[in-house]
N, C-alpha and C positions, 0 to 999 in steps of 0.2 A: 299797663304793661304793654309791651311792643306785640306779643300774640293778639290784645285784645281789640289794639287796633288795627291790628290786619286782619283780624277776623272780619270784624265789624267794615272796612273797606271791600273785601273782595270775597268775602261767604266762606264759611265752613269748609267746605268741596273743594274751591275752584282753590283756596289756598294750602287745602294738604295734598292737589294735583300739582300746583308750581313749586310747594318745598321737594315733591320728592323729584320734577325735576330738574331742579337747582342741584339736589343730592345726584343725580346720576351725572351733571355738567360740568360739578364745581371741586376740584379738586383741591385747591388751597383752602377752601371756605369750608368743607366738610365738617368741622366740629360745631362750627355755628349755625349752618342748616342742621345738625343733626339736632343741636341744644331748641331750635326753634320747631321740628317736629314733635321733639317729645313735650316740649310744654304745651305745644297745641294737644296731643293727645291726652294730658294729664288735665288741661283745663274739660277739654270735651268731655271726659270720663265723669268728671267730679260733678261738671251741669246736670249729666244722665242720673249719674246715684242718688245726687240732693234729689229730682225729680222723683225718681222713685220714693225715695224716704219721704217725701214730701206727701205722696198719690197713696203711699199703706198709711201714714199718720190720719191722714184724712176721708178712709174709705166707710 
């Protein structure tokens, strides 16, 4: 997926500091930076949960 490779190109951080400021520069493109933030935050989220579920199956 296009999140996973810009995840994996420019880090976690450094890439939901350039969506959001693409979000504050980019007026035409706002549905698409907004559609690319939230998939970064729904992938992140899901890594953290599995992790957990992962850390209480196994303690």
């Amino acid at each position: 997926a296009v999140i996973s490779e810009l995840q994996e190109r420019f880090g976690n951080a450094e890439l939901a500091m350039m969506i959001s400021a693409a979000l504050i520069r980019s007026d035409p493109n706002k549905n698409i930076i907004k559609s690319l933030q939230t998939l970064q935050f729904k992938r992140s989220t899901g890594v953290f949960l599995n992790y957990v579920d992962f850390y209480r199956a196994n303690k």
